[in-house]
N, C-alpha and C positions, 0 to 999 in steps of 0.2 A: 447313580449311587446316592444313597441317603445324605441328608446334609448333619444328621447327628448321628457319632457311634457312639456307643456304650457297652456297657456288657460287668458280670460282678466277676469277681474273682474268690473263690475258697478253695483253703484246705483238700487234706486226703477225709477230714472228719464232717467236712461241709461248714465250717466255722469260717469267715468272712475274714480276708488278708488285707492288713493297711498298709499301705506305702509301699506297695505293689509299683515298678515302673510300668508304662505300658507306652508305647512308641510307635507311631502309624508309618510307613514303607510303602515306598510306590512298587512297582513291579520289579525293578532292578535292584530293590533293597534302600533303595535312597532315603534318608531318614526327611521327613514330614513337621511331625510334632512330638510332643510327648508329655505325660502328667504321670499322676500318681494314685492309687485310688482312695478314698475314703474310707472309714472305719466300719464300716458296712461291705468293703471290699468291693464298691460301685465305682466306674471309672466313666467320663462323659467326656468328647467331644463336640461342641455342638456351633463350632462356626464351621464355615465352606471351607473346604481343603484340596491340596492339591494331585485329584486323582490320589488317592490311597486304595493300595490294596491289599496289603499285608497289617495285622496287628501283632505286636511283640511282645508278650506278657513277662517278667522278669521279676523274680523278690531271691532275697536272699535263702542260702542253704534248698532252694524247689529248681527241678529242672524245670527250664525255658521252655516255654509256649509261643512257634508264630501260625497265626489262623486267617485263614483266607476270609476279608469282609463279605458277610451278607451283601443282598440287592436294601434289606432293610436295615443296615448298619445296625443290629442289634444280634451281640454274638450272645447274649444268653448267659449261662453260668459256666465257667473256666476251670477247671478245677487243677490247682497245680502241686505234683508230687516231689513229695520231700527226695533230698539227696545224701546219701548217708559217705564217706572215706572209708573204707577199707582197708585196715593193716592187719594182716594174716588174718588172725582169727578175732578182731578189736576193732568195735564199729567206732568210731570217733562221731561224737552228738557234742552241739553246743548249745549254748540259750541263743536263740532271736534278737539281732542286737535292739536296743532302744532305740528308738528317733524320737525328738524331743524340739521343740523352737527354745530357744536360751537367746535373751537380747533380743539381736539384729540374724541368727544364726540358726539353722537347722542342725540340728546335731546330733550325728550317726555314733552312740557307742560301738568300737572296734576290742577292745580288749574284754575277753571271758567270752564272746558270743563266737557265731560261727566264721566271721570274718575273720579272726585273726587265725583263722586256717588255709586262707586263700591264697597265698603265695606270698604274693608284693603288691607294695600299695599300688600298684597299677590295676591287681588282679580284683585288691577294694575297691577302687572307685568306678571300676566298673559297674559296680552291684550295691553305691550307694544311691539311695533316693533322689531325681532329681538327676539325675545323671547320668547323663550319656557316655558312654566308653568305646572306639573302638581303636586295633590300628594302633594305639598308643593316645592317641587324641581324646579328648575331655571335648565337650558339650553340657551346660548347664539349659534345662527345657527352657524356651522362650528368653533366654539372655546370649544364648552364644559360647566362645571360648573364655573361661576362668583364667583366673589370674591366681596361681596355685603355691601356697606356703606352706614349707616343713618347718614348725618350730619357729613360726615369725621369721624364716628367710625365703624370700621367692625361689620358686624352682624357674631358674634359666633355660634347663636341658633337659627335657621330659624324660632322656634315657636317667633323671637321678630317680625315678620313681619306680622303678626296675632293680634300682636299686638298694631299696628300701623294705625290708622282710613287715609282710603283715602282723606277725607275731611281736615286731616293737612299735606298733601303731595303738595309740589310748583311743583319739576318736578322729572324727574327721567333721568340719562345719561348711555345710554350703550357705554362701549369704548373696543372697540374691537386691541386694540394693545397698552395694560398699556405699559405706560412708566417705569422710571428710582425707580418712586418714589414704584414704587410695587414689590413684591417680582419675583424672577426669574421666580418660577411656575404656577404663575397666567397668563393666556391667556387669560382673559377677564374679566373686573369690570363692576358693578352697580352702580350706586351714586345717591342715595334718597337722596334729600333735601327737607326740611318741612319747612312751614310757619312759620316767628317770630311771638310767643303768642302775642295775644291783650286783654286787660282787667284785671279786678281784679277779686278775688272771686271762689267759689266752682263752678267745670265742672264735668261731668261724662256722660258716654255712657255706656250704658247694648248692648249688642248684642247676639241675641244666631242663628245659622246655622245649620239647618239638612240639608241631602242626603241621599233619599233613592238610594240605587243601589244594588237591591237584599236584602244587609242588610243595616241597621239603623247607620248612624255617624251622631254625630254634634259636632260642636263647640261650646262653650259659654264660654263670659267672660267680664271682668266689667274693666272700665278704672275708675277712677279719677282723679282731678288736682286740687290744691288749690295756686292760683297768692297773692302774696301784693308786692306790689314793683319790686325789682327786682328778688325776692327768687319763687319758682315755687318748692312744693310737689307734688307729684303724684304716686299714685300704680296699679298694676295692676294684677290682679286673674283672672283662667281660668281654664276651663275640655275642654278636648280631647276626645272622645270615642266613639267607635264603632266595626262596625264587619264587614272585609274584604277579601274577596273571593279571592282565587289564585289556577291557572294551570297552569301548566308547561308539554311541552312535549319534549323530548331530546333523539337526538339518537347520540350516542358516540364510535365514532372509534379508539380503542386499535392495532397499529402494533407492535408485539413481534415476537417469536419465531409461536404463533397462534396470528392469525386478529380475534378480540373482539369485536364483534359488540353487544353494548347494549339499547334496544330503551326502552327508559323510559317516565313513565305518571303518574303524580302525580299530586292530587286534595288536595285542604285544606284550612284550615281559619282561620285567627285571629281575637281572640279579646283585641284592647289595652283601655286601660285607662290612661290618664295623666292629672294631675293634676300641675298648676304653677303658680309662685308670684314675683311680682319685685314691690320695691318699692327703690324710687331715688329721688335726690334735685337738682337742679339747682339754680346759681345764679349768676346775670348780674350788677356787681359793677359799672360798666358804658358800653357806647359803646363800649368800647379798652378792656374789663378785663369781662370772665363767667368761673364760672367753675360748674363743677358737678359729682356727683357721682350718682351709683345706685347698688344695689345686690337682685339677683335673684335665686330661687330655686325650684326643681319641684322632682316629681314622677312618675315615666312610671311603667304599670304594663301589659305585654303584654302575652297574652294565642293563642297557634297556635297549630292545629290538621292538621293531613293529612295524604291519603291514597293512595298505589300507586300500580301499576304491573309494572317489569324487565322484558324483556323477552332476554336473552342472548342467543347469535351467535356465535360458535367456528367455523372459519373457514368457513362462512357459513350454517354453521349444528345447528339444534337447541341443544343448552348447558342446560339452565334452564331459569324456571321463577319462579323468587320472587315477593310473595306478600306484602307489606310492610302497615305498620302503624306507626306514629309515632307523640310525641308529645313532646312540649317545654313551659318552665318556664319563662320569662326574666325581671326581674325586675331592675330598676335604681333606685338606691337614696343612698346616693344626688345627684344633680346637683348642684354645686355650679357656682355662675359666679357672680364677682364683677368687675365695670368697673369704673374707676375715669378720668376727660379727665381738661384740660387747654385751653382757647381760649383766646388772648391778642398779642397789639400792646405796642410796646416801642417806641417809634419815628418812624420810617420808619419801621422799624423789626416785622412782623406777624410772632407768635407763635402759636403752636397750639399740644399739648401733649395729648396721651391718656395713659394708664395702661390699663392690661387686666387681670384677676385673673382665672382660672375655674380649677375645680376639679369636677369629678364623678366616681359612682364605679358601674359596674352591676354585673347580677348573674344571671348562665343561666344555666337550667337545663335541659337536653335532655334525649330521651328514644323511643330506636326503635324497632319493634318487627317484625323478619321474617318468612315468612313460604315459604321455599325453594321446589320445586318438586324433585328435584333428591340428594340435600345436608339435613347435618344439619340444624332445624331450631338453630334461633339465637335471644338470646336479649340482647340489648346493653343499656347500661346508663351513661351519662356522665354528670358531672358538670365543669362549667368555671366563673371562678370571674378575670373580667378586669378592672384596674382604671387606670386612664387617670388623668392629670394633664397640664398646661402649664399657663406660665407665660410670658406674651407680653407686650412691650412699643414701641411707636412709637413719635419721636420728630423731627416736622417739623419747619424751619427758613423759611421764606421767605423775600423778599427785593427787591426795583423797582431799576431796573440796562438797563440804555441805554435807548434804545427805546422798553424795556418788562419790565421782571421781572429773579428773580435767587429765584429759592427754592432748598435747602439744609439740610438735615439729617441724623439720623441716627435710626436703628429699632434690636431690639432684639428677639429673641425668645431662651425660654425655656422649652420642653416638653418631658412627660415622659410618655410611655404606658406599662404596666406590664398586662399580661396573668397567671394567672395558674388552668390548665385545670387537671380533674384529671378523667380515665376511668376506667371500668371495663373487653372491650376489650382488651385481649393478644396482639392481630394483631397493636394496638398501642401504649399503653402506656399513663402511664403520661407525663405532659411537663409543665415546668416552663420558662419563658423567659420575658423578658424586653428589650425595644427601648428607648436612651436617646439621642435627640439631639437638639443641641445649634448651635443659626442665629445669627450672626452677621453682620448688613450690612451697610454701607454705599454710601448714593446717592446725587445726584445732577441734577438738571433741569433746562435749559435756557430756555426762551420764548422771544422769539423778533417780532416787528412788522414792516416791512418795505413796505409801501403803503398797496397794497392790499392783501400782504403777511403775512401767519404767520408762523414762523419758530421754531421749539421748538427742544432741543439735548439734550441729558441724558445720565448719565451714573454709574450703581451701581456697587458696588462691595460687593458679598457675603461669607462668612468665617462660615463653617460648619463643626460641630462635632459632627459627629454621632457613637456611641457604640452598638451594640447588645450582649446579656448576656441569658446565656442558665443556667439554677440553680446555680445561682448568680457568674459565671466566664462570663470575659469576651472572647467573642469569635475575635482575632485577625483578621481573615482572613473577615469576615464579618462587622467588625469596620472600617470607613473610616472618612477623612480629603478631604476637599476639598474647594481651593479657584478658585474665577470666577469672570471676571469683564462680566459686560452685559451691552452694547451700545443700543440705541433705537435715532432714528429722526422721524421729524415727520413735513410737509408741506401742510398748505391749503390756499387755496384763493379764491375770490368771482369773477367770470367774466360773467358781464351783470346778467343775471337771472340763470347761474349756479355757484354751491359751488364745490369744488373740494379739497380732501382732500388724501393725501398719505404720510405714514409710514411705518418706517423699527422697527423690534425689533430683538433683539437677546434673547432666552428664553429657559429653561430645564424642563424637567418632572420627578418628584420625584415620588418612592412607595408611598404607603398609607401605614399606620402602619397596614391593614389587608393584605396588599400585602408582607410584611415583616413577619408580626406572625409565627414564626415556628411550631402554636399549628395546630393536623392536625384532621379535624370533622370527624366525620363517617357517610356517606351517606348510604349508604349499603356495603356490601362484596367485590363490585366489585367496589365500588368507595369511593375512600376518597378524602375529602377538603382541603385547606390547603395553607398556605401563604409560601414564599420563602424568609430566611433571604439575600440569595446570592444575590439578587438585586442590583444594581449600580442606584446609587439615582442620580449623574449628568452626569457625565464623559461621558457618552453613550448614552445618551437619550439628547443633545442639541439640538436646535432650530432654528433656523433662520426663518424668518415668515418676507413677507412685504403684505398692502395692497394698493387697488388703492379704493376711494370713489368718487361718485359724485351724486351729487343730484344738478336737474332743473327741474325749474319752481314749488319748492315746494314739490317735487314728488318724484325722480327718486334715489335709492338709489341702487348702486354696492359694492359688496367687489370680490377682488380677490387675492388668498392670494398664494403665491408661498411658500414654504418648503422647506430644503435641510435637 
C-alpha cells in the first residue's frame, strides 16, 4: 500500500468541495484517521497508517462515498451527488452551511442551511466538519472524544442529543485546543448553541427512526414545550431498542516461560431496550437574568448472547480449543441526572453558573460455558452491581478589560464509583473496591484584540484527590494527590482572504474509572479482563500539544499538531 492517499473531491458540476470529511477504515470498517479537504477539494494523507483499506468521503446535503484504496493510494476525482428530501410533490433545498474559524473555534452555521433538516443534533454532528459520528459516539479527527455543550452546559448523557431537534440548533463550534476554562483532560470540545425561543403557546414534535441492519432499531420520542412570557415548561419521553449484531476476531500473544498463541472468534448479539424522561423550566426575568432547571431519569435493559472457538498454541504446537458460549444480563435503573444553571449580567460582570447532580446503579449478570478438547470443561457465573454518582459546579465571571475581555472561575468535581463483583470461579474470586475523587480548579482567560489580531492566554490550576479502596480499606500506594498548573495561548488573524489561527496548550490524560477497577471478568481460562488500580492519573501521562490552522478563500482548513 502507498504510504500517501489523496484524491479531490467535486460536485455533480465538477466545482471543488471544502470541508469535505474524508476517513480511512481498515477492512472491518475500523475508523483509522480522518481530515478534511481543502478549498480546491484535495484531501492528503501522507504518514504510514494502519493498513487502511476503505476511504469514506462525506460533506453535507451529498450522498456518501466509501472506495476501495488504490495499490497507488491515489483515488483520483470523487465526485459527490447532491441529496434532495422529498415531501409529496416539494423538493426541500437549503444553502451549504458556512464553516468558518472564529477565535479558538471552527464554526459550523446550522440554522437556514441544510442541517437544520437533519433530525437531531446527533443527526448534525455527524455531518459536521472534523467529526466523527457513529453509534451515538462523537470523535473529533486526531484529538479523540469531545467534551460536548448545549448552551454552555455539558451534555452528561449523549442520549440528551437525541434529544435535541436540528431545527433549534444556531451553530455548532469544534475547538480543537480548549483553553484555560476546560478541564486538563479534555483534548477537544463541542459547543451547540440553539436559537432564542419565539412565541407563546403549546409546541411539540413526535419523531420515531428505524434501521434495519440485519436486525430492527429505532428510536422514538416526543418533545414538548409550553411559552407565556418569559417562563418555558417542556418534557421529553423516549425508547431506544433493538438488536445488534457483533464479531470479533483476536489473536493474542502470551511471552512466559511457553509463547501462547491464542486466536480467538466470537460471534453475538444484543438486544437493549431503554427507556427516558426529562422534564425542566426555564425562565428569562429580563435580558441580564434566566435561570433554569431540569431532572431526568431512564431505564436500560440490555440482553447479549455469544458464541465462540479458542484454538491455543503452546510453543507453536496445538495446546487446545475451546468452545465457548456465553450470555449477560445488564440492567440500569435509575439514572438519575438533575441540572440547575444561572445566566445574568450585573453592570459589566457576565455570570453564568451551572450544578450537575447524577446517580445510577447497574447489575450485570454473566455466565459462561466451556467445552474444552483436552481440559476440563468449565461453567462460570458471575454477578457485578456498580453505582456511580458525581456532583459538579461550574462558575464563570466574565468582564470587558482593555481592548477584549477577562473570564475567570472556578469548577469543582465530586465523584464516586463503587464495584462489587461476586464469582463462582476459584481462579478469581470475589472483589469489592471503590474510586473517590475530588477537582478542584481554578482559571483564568484573556482575550484581546489588537487590529487584525486576536490574542487570548490562559491559565488553570488543578488540585485532585483521588482514593482507591479495596473492601472498604484504603489502599495507600494507589491513593494519590496532585497539583498542576496548565498554561494554553492561543493567536488568529484575518490576511486578505486568509484566516490563520495557532495554539499552544499544555494538557494530561486520566484513567477511566474502568481502567482503574481492580474487578477482573472472565473471558475464558485463558483470558482474564480487568482494570489496573496502579495507574498514575497525571504525573506521567502530560501533554504538551500545539496546532497551526488556516483556512482560504473559505475552504482550506490545516491542523498540525506537534506532542512531546
Amino acid at each position: 500500500m502507498a504510504q500517501s492517499i489523496t484524491g479531490k473531491v467535486v460536485d455533480e458540476t465538477n466545482s471543488p468541495l471544502d470541508f469535505v470529511n474524508v476517513v480511512l477504515l481498515k477492512a472491518d470498517s475500523t475508523y483509522i484517521a480522518g481530515t478534511v479537504t481543502d478549498e480546491n477539494g484535495v484531501f492528503l494523507f501522507n504518514e504510514k497508517l494502519d493498513n487502511p483499506k476503505y476511504v469514506k468521503v462525506s460533506s453535507i446535503g451529498c450522498t456518501n462515498q466509501t472506495l476501495n484504496i488504490p495499490p497507488t493510494g491515489d483515488l483520483g476525482i470523487i465526485t459527490l451527488n447532491p441529496e434532495s428530501v422529498m415531501l409529496g410533490e416539494v423538493v426541500v433545498k437549503s444553502n451549504r452551511p458556512v464553516t468558518a474559524i472564529k477565535g479558538d473555534a471552527l464554526v459550523t452555521n446550522v440554522a437556514g442551511s441544510q442541517l437544520e433538516h437533519a433530525g437531531t443534533a446527533n443527526d448534525v454532528l455527524t455531518q459536521v466538519p472534523m467529526v466523527l459520528g457513529r453509534d451515538g459516539n462523537f470523535e473529533v479527527f486526531g484529538k479523540g472524544s469531545p467534551a460536548i455543550y448545549i448552551n454552555g452546559r455539558e451534555v452528561q448523557d449523549l442520549t440528551q442529543l437525541s434529544q435535541l431537534n436540528s431545527a433549534d440548533i444556531k451553530n455548532v463550534e469544534v475547538i480543537t485546543n480548549p483553553g484555560a476554562k476546560y478541564d486538563a483532560s479534555v483534548k477537544s470540545v463541542i459547543r451547540i448553541r440553539t436559537k432564542r425561543p419565539q412565541g407563546d403557546g403549546f409546541s411539540g414534535t413526535l419523531r420515531a427512526q428505524g434501521v434495519m441492519q440485519k436486525y430492527f432499531r429505532t428510536v422514538d420520542q416526543a418533545n414538548f414545550k409550553f411559552r407565556t412570557g418569559g417562563l418555558e415548561l417542556f418534557g421529553n419521553f423516549g425508547y431506544i431498542g433493538g438488536k445488534f449484531q457483533s464479531s470479533n476476531r483476536v489473536d493474542m500473544l502470551t511471552q512466559s516461560t511457553t509463547v501462547w498463541n491464542q486466536l480467538l472468534t466470537q460471534d453475538g448479539s444484543m438486544r437493549t431496550n431503554e427507556f427516558f424522561g426529562k422534564a425542566g423550566f426555564s425562565y428569562m426575568f429580563n435580558d441580564s437574568h434566566s435561570i433554569g432547571a431540569y431532572y431526568s431519569n431512564g431505564f436500560t435493559k440490555q440482553k447479549s448472547e455469544h458464541t465462540g472457538i479458542s484454538r491455543v498454541l503452546a510453543d507453536g504446537q496445538p495446546y487446545d480449543n475451546i468452545t465457548m458460549y456465553g450470555s449477560s444480563n445488564n440492567n440500569t435503573l435509575p439514572k438519575h441526572h438533575a441540572n440547575l444553571y444561572y445566566n445574568g449580567e450585573i453592570g459589566k460582570f457576565g455570570i453564568d453558573f451551572n450544578m450537575d447532580y447524577m446517580w445510577r446503579k447497574s447489575r450485570n449478570s454473566m455466565f459462561n460455558d466451556e467445552t474444552s478438547d483436552t481440559q476440563d470443561n468449565s461453567l462460570v457465573n458471575s454477578l457485578g452491581v456498580n453505582r456511580s454518582r458525581m456532583l459538579a459546579e461550574k462558575l464563570v465571571f466574565s468582564y470587558p478589560f482593555w481592548k477584549g475581555g477577562i473570564e475567570f472561575g472556578e469548577e469543582y468535581t465530586s465523584s464516586r464509583f463503587s464495584s462489587d463483583y461476586k464469582t463462582d470461579a476459584s481462579l478469581l474470586g470475589d472483589a469489592d473496591s471503590r474510586v473517590d475523587e475530588n477537582n478542584i480548579a481554578g482559571f483564568m482567560e484573556i482575550g484581546q484584540t489588537f487590529g487584525q489580531f486576536n490574542l487570548g492566554v490562559g491559565l488553570r490550576y488543578e488540585h485532585i484527590k483521588f482514593e482507591y479502596l479495596e473492601n472498604g480499606q484504603k489502599k495507600e500506594d494507589q491513593s494519590k494527590t496532585y497539583n498542576n498548573l496548565f498554561p494554553s495561548l492561543s493567536l488568529s488573524t484575518m490576511i486578505k482572504n486568509v484566516q490563520l489561527s495557532m495554539s499552544y496548550t499544555h494538557k494530561t490524560q486520566r484513567p477511566s474509572y474502568a481502567d482503574l477497577d481492580g474487578t477482573v471478568d472472565y473471558i475464558n481460562r485463558f483470558t482474564l479482563e480487568g482494570g489496573n488500580p496502579f495507574h498514575r492519573t497525571c504525573a506521567v501521562s502530560e501533554r504538551h500539544s500545539s496546532s497551526l490552522r488556516y483556512l482560504a478563500e473559505c475552504g482550506y482548513a490545516v491542523d498540525e499538531w506537534r506532542q512531546r
